[in-house]
C-alpha positions as CSV (number, residue, x, y, z in Angstrom):
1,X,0.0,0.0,0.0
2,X,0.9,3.8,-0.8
3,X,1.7,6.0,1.8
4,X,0.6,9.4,1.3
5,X,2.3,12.5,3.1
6,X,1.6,16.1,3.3
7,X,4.3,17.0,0.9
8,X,6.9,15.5,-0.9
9,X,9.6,17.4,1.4
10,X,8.5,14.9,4.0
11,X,7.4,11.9,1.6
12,X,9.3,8.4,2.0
13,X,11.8,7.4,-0.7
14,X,11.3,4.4,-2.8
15,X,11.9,1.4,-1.1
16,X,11.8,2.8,2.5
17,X,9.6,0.3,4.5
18,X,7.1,0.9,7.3
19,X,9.1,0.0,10.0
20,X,12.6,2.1,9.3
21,X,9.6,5.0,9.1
22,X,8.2,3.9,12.5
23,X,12.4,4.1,13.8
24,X,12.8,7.3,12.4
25,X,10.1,8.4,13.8
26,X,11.0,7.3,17.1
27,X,14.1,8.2,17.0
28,X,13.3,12.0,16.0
29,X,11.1,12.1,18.9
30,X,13.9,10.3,21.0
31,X,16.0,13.6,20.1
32,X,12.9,16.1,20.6
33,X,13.2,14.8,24.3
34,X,16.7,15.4,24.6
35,X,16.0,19.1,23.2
36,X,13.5,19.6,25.7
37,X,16.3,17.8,28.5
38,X,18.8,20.9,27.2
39,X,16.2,23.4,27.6
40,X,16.0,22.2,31.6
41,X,19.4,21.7,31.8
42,X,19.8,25.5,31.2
43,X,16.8,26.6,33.3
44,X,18.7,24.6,35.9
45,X,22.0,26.7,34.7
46,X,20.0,29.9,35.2
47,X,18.3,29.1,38.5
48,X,21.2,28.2,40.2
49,X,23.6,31.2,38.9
50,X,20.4,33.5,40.2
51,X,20.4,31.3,43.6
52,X,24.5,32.4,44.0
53,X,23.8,36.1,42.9
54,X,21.0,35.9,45.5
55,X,23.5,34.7,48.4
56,X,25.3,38.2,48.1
57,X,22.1,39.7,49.5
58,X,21.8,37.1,52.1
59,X,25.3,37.3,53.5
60,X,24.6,40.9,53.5
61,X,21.0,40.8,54.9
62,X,22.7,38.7,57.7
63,X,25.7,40.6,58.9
64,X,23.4,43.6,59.2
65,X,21.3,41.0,61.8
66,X,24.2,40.7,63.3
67,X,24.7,36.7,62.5
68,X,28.0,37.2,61.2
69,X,28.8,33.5,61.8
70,X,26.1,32.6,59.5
71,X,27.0,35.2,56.8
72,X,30.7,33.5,57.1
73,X,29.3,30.4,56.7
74,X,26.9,31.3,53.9
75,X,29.8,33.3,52.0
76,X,32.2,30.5,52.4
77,X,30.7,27.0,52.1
78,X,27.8,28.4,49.3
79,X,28.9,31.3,47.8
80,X,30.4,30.2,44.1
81,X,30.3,26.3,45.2
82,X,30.6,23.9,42.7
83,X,27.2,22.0,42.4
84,X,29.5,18.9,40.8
85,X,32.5,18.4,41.8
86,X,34.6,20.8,39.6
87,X,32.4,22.1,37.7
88,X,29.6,25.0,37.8
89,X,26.5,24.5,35.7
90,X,28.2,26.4,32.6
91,X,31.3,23.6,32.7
92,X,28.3,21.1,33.1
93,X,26.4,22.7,29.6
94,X,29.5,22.8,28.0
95,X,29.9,18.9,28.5
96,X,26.2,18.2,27.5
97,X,26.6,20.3,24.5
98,X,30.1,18.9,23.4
99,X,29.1,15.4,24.1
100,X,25.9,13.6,24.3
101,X,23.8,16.1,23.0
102,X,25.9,16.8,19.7
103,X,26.2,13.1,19.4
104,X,22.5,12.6,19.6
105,X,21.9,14.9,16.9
106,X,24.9,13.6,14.6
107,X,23.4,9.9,15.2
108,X,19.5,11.1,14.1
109,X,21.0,13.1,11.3
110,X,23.0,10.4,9.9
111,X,20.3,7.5,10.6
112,X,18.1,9.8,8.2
113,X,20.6,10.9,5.2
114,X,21.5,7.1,4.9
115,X,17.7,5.5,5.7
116,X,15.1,8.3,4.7
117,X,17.3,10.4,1.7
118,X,17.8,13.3,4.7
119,X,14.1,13.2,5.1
120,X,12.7,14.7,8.4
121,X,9.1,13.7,10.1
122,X,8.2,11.2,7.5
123,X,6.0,9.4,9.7
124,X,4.4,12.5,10.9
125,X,3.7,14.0,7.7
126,X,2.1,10.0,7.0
127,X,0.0,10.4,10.3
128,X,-1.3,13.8,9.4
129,X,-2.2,12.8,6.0
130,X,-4.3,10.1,7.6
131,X,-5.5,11.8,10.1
132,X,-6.5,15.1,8.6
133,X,-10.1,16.0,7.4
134,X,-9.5,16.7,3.4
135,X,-12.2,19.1,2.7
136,X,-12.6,20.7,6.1
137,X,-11.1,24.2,6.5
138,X,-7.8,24.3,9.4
139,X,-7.1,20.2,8.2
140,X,-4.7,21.6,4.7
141,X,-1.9,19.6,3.7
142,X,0.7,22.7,3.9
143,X,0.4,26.5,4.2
């Protein structure tokens, strides 16, 4: 049987069976996870560098209180701490970017130039052609 996409942009080569659609598939939306894992990775990045910046204000907050042991404390044992050992959140980025995160996307890149001809969201463009309402207006194929 046929499968019909939206456009040819996102139709299957000859030859390209169901189930290497159904992988690519999966593995595209294995990698739209690990964009959304990068996105909390830097929230996390941001919170934390706020959290430090914040500590100024406490340290100062609590030496006018008079706690001066605590502001010590504060300013010495949380104050620009490492949250891994060696490493502040940018080091820990840096890594995730560099490493798995680049390799993730090399890996679905090359799994769809040598499988799909570079094709992207095959079997979504499949599902929506299936799915959509041909003659109702909001349901069109493309723009």
């Amino acid at each position: 049987m046929e499968r019909r996409a939206v456009d040819e942009a996102h139709s299957r080569p000859a030859g390209v069976d169901d189930t290497t659609v159904e992988a690519l598939g999966e593995l595209s939306k294995a990698l739209e996870t690990i964009h959304r894992v990068r996105g909390h990775l830097y929230s996390a990045h941001q919170l934390v560098g706020g959290a430090d910046l914040t500590l100024d204000r406490v340290v100062k907050l609590l030496r006018e209180a008079g706690h001066d042991e605590m502001a010590d404390r504060v300013e010495r044992e949380l104050l620009g701490r490492n949250v891994l050992p060696g490493r502040w959140t940018f080091q820990i980025m840096e890594e995730f970017d560099d490493g798995y995160y680049a390799t993730f996307q090399e890996i679905e890149r090359d799994a769809r130039e040598k499988l799909a001809g570079g094709r992207r969201h095959i079997f979504e463009a499949e599902m929506k052609e299936r799915r959509r309402t041909h003659w109702m207006p909001g349901h069109e194929a493309t723009p």
